[in-house]
Every structure is written in structure tokens, then in C-alpha cells.
N, C-alpha and C positions, 0 to 999 in steps of 0.2 A: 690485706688478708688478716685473716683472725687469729691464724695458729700462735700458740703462746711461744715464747723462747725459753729455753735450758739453760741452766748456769750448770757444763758437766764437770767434772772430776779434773779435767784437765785445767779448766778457767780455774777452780777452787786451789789445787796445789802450783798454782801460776802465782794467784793474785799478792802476793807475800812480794816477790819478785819486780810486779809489774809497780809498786807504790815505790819500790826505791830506783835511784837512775842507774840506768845499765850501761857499761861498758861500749860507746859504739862505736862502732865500724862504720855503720851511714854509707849513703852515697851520697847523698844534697852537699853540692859543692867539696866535693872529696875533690876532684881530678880538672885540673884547667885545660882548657878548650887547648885544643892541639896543633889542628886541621881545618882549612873549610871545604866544604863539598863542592862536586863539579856538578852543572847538569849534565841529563844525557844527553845527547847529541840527537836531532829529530832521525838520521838517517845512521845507519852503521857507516864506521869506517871501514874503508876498502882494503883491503887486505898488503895491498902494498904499501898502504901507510900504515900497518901495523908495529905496533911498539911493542917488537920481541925481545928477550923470549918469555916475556911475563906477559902478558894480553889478558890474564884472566883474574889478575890480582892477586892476594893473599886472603886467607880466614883464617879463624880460631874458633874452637867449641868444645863442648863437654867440659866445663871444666870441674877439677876437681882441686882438695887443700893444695896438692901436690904436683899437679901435670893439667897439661891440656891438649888437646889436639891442635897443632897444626898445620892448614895445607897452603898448596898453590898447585899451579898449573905449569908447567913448561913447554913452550912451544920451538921445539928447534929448529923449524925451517918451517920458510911459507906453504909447504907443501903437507907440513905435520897439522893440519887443521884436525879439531876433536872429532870421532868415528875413525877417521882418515885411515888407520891403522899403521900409518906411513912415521919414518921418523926415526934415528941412533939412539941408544941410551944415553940418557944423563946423568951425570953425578952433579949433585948439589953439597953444598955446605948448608946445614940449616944454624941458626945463631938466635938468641933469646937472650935479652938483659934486662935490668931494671932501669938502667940507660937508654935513651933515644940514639945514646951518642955510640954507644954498644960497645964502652969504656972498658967492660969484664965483663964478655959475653960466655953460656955456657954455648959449646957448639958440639955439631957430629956430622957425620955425612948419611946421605942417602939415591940409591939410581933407581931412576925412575923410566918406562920404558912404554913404547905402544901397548904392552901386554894390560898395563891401567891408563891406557888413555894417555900419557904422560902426567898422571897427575900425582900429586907427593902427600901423601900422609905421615907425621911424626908425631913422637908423644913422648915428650923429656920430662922424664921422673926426676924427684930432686927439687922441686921447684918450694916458694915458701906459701902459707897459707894468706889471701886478702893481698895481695899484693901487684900492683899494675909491675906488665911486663911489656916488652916492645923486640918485636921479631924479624927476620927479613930470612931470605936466601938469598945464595952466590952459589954462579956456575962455575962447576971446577973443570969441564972435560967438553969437548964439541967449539963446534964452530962461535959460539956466543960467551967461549969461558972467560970469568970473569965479571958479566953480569950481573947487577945486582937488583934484588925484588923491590916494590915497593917496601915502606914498615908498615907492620900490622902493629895494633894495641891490644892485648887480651888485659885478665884477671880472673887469678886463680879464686876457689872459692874458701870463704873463711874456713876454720878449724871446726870440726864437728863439736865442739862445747864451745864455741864464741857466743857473744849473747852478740845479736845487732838488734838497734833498732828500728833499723828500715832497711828494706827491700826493693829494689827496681826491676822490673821485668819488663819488655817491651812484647808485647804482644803482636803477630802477624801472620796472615795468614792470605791467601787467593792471590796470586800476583799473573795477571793475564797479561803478555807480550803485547798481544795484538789490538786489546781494548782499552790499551793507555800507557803512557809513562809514569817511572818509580820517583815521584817526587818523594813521597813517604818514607823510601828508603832514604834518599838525600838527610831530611831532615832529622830521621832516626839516625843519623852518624853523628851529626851535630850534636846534640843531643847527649849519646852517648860519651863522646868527646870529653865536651863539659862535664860528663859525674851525674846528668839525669837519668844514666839508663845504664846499670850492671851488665845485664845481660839483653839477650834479645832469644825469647820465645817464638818458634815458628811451626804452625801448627797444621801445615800441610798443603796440598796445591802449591808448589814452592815454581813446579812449570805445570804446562796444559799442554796435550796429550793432540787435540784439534789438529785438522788440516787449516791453512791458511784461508782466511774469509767466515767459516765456518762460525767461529765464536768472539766477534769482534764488538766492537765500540758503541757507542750512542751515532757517531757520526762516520760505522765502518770502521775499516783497517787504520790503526794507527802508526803502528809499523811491522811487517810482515815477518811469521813466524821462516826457522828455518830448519830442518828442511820444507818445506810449502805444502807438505802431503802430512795426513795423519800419522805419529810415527808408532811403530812396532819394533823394530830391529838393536841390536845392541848400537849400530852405527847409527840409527836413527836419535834413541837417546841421549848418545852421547855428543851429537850435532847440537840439539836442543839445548841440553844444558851450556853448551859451550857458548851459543848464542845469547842467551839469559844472563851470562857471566859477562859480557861483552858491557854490558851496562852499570856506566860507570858511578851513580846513586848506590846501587847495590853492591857495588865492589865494595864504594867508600863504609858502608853500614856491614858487610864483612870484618873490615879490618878495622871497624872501631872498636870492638868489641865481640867475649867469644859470643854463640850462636849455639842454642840447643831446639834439635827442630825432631820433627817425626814428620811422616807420608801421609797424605789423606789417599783418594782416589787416582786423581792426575797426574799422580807421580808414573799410573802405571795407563790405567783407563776409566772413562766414569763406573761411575758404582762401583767399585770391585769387591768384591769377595772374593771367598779359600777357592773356588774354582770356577773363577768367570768375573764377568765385569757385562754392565749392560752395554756399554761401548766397545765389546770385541765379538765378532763372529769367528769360530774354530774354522780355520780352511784354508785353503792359498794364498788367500792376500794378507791374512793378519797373523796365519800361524796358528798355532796350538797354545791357549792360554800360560800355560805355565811355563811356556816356552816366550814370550813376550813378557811374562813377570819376570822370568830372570833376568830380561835383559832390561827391562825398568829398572830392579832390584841392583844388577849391579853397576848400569852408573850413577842411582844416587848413591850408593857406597862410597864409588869415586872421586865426588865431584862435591859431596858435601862433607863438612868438617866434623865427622861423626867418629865417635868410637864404639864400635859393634863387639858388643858382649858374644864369646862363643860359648853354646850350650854340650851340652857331652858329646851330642852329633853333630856336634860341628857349624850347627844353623848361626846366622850371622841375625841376631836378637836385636830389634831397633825400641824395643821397650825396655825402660831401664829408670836409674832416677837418682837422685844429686840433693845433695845437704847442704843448707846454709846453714850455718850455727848451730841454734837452736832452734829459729825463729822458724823455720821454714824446710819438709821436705819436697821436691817437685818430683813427681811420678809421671813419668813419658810414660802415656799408652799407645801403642800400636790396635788400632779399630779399623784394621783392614786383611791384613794377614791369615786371618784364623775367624771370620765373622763368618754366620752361615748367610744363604742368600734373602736378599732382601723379599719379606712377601707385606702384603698389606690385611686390614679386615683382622679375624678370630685370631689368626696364626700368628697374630705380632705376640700376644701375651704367651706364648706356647715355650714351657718353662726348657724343654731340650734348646731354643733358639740361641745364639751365644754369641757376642759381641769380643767376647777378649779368647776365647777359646779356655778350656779348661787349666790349660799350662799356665797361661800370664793370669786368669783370674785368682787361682794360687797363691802364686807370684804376690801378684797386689795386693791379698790377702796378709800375707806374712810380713810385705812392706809395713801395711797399717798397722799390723798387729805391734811391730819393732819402735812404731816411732815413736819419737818422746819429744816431735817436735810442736811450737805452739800451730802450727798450719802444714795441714793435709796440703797441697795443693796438684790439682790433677792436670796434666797436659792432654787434652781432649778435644780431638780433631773431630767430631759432630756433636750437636746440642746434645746436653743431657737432661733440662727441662722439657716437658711436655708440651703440646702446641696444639689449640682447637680453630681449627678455623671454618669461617661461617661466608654463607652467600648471602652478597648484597641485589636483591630486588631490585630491574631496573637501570642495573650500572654497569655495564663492560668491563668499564675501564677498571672497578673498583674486583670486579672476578677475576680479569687478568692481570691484577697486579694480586690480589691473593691465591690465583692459581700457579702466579711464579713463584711462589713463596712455598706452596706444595710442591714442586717440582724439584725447585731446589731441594731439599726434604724427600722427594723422590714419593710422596706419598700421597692418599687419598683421603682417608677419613681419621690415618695416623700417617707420621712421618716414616716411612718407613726403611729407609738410609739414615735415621739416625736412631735415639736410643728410644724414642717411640716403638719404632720396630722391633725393638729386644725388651720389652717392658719388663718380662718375668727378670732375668740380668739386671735389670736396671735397678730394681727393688731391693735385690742382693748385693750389690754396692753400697746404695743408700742403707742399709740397713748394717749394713757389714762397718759403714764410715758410723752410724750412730751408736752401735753397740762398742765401739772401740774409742767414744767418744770425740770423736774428731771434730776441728775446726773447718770443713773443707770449703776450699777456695775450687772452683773449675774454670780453666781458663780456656775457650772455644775459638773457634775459627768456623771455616767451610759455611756456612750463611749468606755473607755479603752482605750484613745489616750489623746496626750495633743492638746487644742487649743487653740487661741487667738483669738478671731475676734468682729469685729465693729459691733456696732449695730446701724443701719438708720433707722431716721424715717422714717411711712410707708408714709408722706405725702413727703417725699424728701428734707424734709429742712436741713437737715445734722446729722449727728453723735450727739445720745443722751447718748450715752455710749457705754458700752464693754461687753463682754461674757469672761469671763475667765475661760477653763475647764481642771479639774486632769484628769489624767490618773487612772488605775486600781491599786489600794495595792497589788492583786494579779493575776487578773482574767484575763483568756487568753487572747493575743491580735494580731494585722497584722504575725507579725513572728513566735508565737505560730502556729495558726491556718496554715501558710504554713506547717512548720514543720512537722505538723500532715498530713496534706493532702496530700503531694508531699514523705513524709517517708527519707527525707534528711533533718540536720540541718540548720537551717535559723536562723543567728546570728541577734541581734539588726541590725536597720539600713541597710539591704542589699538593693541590688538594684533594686527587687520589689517594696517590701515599701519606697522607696524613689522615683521612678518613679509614683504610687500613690498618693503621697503625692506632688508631682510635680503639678501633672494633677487635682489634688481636687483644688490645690489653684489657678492654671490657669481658670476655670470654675467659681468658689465663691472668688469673688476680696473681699471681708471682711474679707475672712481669711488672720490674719495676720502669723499666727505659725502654726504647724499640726506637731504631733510627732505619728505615727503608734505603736512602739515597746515599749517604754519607761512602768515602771511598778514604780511607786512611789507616790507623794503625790506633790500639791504644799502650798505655803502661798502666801496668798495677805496679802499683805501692804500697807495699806488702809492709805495717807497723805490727806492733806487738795485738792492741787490742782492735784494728781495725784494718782495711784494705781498702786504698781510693783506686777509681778506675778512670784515668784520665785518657779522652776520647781524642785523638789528634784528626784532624779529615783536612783533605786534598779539598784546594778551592777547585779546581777542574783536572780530572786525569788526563783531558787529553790536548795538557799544556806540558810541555817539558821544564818548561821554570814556573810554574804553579805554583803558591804557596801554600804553609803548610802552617795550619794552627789551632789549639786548642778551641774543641767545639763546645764539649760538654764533660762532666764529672759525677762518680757518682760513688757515695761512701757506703757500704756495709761493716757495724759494730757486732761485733762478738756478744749477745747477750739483749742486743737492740733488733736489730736487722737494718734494712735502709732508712740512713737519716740525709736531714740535710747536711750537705758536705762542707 
């Protein structure tokens, strides 16, 4: 593409900075491998061979200089399974050291009861800034006291004036139960383990909302959702999640590391918006919309390692955002909550349409406005690059693999489930991130493909950043969906989805990368004057010990735009 690049205000009162070495922090080889991961097991264990009262692991997330979240799960008796409502209260010890060996641990207690599912949220203040911690509970009260959790490994986030110079995020996003297993997560523990991965960014579809069969594999069911019905109900959620917990890849990428995640759609139902979802009908069987968002809403509250900011009324705010030093602020947006409904055609540009709602666009506003850090970067659970897509003469296979790709997108001649749909919005960001000169980084999920692409301002002055977006952990993608269609195997990479993939990036010159098939996770590596996005993909999802390894890479410089990496 032609658009010229800025050198703005921020790069100029930087560059002084960036010539002398800075003080760093790093992760490349900061932290020695710990642990090695288990696979998942192809079938669940049965409930009587369950290893209580911990079944569901340990996490950590949000973190800040000073605290972090975090949780576990208690299960007191075989009969206390998640929803169940069944079950005594617990009292736990929670304990956190810089010790493995939990030599001088700082500790507290906390009971935990049916009324949350039995599951345990803490947040011990005091903590120091950049510094690995390692966590555990013990039951103090019930039939299991004495018990002790697995250890989890967090780390806190450096001091707001640290200078680092590098960043690891691990990027992820779509993790479908039923159309594969979490090798991705396996290898994101490793990973983090070793000091390649800070954190772990998760950017929505965390579960799938499907009855059993409904939304499976290349080759079917891989192993069955639970409960086997679409769920709605707060019992229903909280089964789900319980189930998704059970997997012990994602236990281990839990507790290797904290975890900052936001909701896409799935959390609750497809599409959703402020009052509805195109996957719920109002009536008997599903309920009253906002009566099934609560009860979405509150067990990921539960069940994930979140600390929810309260607003003056009390609302429980899953948009919010975290400081690394200097190098870097990350801004979780919630694009579900407060969107209006998705429409296609004139009405996407229709400047009333509103993706963040008035409150958090605010919000974001006064973020950007505050920061003083070298990188904007956005947590963004749908594309915010634009997408033209075009009919191939001729070819089936080449319309239904770009008609999946509009579906996913939810859209016709715009995407209109993502930020295609709120153009007029989408403008006022970009424009809001140029005028306050910003570096921005957006990191995507909800796709199922991998992309790379430029983002210009809307006034045309050049390249104010990048989009960098994962592919699915699990969830069907271009060569799936042939597969299913056409009733013949359609291996990664065939000559559909690369002819697609051709013709997307001939149409949208911003795309600089586009992967159709690909099923893994990436990490950005967030330096001073650049960010690499390294692509990890699952050799087959629907192997439980599948390997896991770097496909592809791709660098965005500050001032450059995409070079070779």
C-alpha cells in the first residue's frame, strides 16, 4: 500500500531514549522451565476417579505492580459437581511466595460456598512489582481439610515508570470443546514456563454456548460438550465451564502464568448484543435474554480469574486495562455488552451505531488521552480492519469458503458483527488513536484464521499501527468447514483456501498475512520500536498429543510498517 508513515510527537520525545540501553526487565530467558505439561486425556475422567477436592486447577490474572488475582475451584464431595448447587462451605488457606518451596509465604483465608459455585477468588495487596510468585491453597474445614492445590506461577506487572524492553503476550482466542483438543494450551504453558510468554491475552470464545453435534470437528465430535443441550441457565453455564476446566492442557497454561481475558459472543450466545443475540429466541425454552446474560455473566465472573471493576451502580465492568512500564498500555475492551444490533448494507456507517457504548468509548478516550506509554495496545475481540470480499466465477468451493469467512463476520457486503458494522465508531477510534498520537497495536481473535494487516488513519496521513490477529485454539476453520460441506478431506492449506486467501489480499492492500486453516495461538513481542507476531499452529486439533510449532512470523516497525522479520 502507498500510505506514507508519521514520525509523531511520541516517536520524536522517545528517540533520545531509544539510542541509549535501557534498564530491562525482558522476558527472553528470565525464568527456567519448571513443569512439563500433560496431554488431555481423549475421554473425561469419570467422576470416581476424580482427584478432589481440586479437579479444576489453579489460575492467576489481572495482574498489577502489586496484586493479582487468584483462583481455584473446590469441590467437596462427588455430589458438589459445578451448577450442582450441592455441597458445605469451605474454608481455605490461600498462600503466595517467591518460593516454590513457600519458605516465607504471605497467607489468608477465605469460604467459599454453593452460593459461587464453590469457586475462590483472592487478591493479595502488598505484592512487589516484575516479580515471579508461586501460589497454592489448603483446606482448612470439611471432609478433604488439609488438602493441598496444585502450584500455580503468576507475575506481577513491572512498576508504572520501569522502562522494559520487551514484552510477551500470548495471544488466544475460539477454543471449541467438541471440534478438537487444547494442544495449544499444552504448549502455551511450556512456553510460558520457560520466560517466552509473560502473560497470556485471551480474547473471547473462551467456551461455546452449542448443543452437542451442532458445532463439531472436520471429522465430527471430538469429545462431547457437557451438558449435551444448548445451554441457557446459570446451572447450565456453570456445568460448561466446569467441564472446559477439566482439561488438563488448559489447567497447566492457567497456572503457568496470569491470564487477562475479555467475553466475545460464546461466553453468552452467538452475535450478542445489549438486548438479544442471534442464537437466543425470548420464550420458554431459552428464557428472557437478559435473563440468560446474567446467568452467562455470572459464571464467567466465577470461574475466570478476573478482577471486575465496580462502577457507581454497582455494574460489574469487564473493560479495563494494565501498565507495563512504560513500554506498553493494554486496554481490554468489552464489544459485546453495550453494541447495538448488528444490521448490514447503509446502516453499518449510521454514525448513532455504537460498538463500545457511550460509557466505555469515554472511558477509552480518557485512557488514550493519559497515556504516556510507547504502545497503545487494544484487546479486541473482532476485527477492526476492514474486509472486501469478492465472488469467484465458477468455483463453489472458492464461494463457500469465502462465504464462511462472511458468516463468521456475520456479514454480507460488510462484516457486520464486527467493526465493519460500526464504521462511523470505528473512525472515531482511529481518529481519536491519531490525534493523540498513538503507537497502536490491536490484538484480535473471533476469526479463526491468522492476520496481519496495517492500520491507516481515517484522515490518510499514514500507518498509525497494526492489527495482529490469532487464529482458533480449536474452532472450525476454511478447511474444516469444506470438509464438512463437499464430504471429502480438505487438508491445511489446499488450493481453495489459498486461492481465497489470494483474492482477500488482492482486494484489502492492508492485509499483510491471512492463514485460512491454521488452528493455534500466536505471541506478540512487544520491543521498543517494533512488535513480532509469532504464529504457533496445532499440527492436527483432532490429536490429543499433536504438536505444536512455530509456523510463521511477522514484524511491524514504528515509522516502517511491515518488514521482513
Amino acid at each position: 500500500m502507498s500510505a506514507k508513515f508519521r514520525v509523531n510527537r511520541r516517536v520524536f520525545l522517545q528517540s533520545a531514549a531509544a539510542a541509549a540501553a535501557v534498564t530491562a526487565i525482558g522476558t527472553g530467558g528470565a525464568y527456567a522451565a519448571r513443569r512439563n505439561t500433560v496431554s488431555t486425556p481423549e475421554e473425561p475422567t469419570p467422576a470416581e476417579n476424580w482427584d478432589l477436592p481440586f479437579l479444576h486447577g489453579v489460575a492467576s490474572g489481572d495482574p498489577l505492580p502489586d496484586r493479582v488475582v487468584l483462583w481455584t475451584r473446590v469441590t467437596p464431595s462427588r455430589e458438589a459437581l459445578p451448577g450442582s448447587g450441592l455441597g458445605e462451605d469451605v474454608q481455605l488457606e490461600w498462600q503466595i511466595d517467591t518460593s516454590e518451596e513457600f519458605l516465607s509465604p504471605t497467607t489468608g483465608t477465605v469460604t467459599t460456598s454453593a452460593d459461587s459455585d464453590h469457586t475462590v477468588h483472592v487478591d493479595p495487596a502488598g505484592l512487589t512489582p516484575d516479580t515471579e510468585y508461586f501460589y497454592r491453597f489448603i483446606v482448612r474445614s470439611g471432609a478433604f481439610e488439609g488438602s493441598v492445590s496444585p502450584v500455580g506461577r503468576t507475575l506481577t506487572a513491572p512498576a508504572a515508570d520501569a522502562e522494559l524492553d520487551q514484552l510477551n503476550l500470548a495471544i488466544a482466542s475460539c477454543a471449541n470443546w467438541e471440534s478438537g483438543f487444547f494442544a495449544a494450551y499444552g504448549d502455551m504453558a511450556q512456553r510460558a514456563r520457560s520466560g517466552e510468554i509473560d502473560h497470556v491475552v485471551f480474547l473471547g470464545d473462551y467456551i461455546y454456548e452449542y448443543p452437542t453435534g451442532e458445532y463439531a470437528g472436520k471429522s465430527g465430535v471430538a469429545r462431547m460438550h457437557h451438558p449435551e443441550w444448548e445451554i441457557s441457565t446459570l446451572e447450565d453455564y456453570r456445568q460448561r465451564h466446569g467441564r472446559y476446566r477439566t482439561d488438563l492442557n488448559l489447567q497447566a497454561a492457567h497456572a503457568a502464568c496470569p491470564w487477562i481475558v475479555v467475553w466475545d459472543d460464546h461466553e453468552s450466545a452467538n452475535d450478542s448484543w445489549l438486548d438479544g443475540a442471534e442464537n437466543h429466541t425470548d420464550g420458554r425454552v431459552e428464557g428472557q435474554w437478559h435473563e440468560r446474560l446474567g446467568n452467562a455473566e455470572q459464571a464467567y465472573f466465577e470461574w475466570l480469574p478476573v478482577r471486575a471493576r465496580s462502577a457507581e451502580d454497582d455494574d460489574q465492568l469487564l473493560y479495563r486495562s494494565f501498565t507495563f512500564g512504560t513500554l506498553a498500555q493494554l486496554i481490554m475492551m468489552d464489544l459485546r455488552s453495550y453494541r447495538s444490533e448488528q444490521t448490514t448494507g447503509d446502516q453499518s456507517v449510521d454514525a448513532e451505531r455504537t460498538m463500545l457504548g457511550k460509557k466505555q468509548f469515554n472511558w477509552l478516550a480518557q485512557q488514550l488521552q493519559d497515556s504516556d506509554a510507547r504502545w497503545d495496545v487494544l484487546g479486541n475481540s473482532v476485527m477492526i480492519s476492514p474486509m472486501r470480499f469478492v465472488t469467484v466465477q465458477n468455483n463453489d468451493k472458492a464461494n463457500v469458503a469465502s462465504g464462511y469467512m462472511q458468516e463468521r463476520a456475520t456479514g454480507i457486503t460488510v462484516n457486520s458483527d464486527q467493526w465493519d458494522g460500526y464504521a462511523a465508531e470505528r473512525d472515531r477510534v482511529l481518529t481519536m488513536l491519531d490525534e493523540q498520537e498513538s503507537n497502536a497495536l490491536f490484538l484480535t481473535g473471533d476469526i479463526h484464521s491468522e492476520w496481519a494487516n496495517s492500520i491507516v488513519s481515517p484522515s490518510g496521513f499514514g500507518e498509525i499501527g497494526c492489527e495482529m490477529v490469532t487464529t482458533s485454539i480449536s474452532a472450525p476453520n476454511v478447511d474444516d468447514i469444506l470438509t464438512d460441506v463437499f464430504g471429502t478431506y480438505h487438508r491445511e492449506d489446499n488450493s481453495t483456501s489459498l486461492l481465497v486467501e489470494r483474492m482477500i489480499r488482492e482486494y484489502n492492500p492492508w492485509v499483510n498475512h491471512i492463514d485460512f486453516d491454521a488452528h493455534g495461538y500466536g505471541i506478540a513481542s512487544i520491543h521498543y520500536d517494533y512488535v513480532d507476531m509469532l504464529y504457533y499452529r496445532v499440527s492436527d486439533v483432532e490429536d490429543p498429543d499433536a504438536a505444536v510449532s512455530l509456523g510463521t512470523k511477522r514484524q511491524w516497525r514504528i515509522g516502517e510498517g511491515f518488514v521482513e522479520a
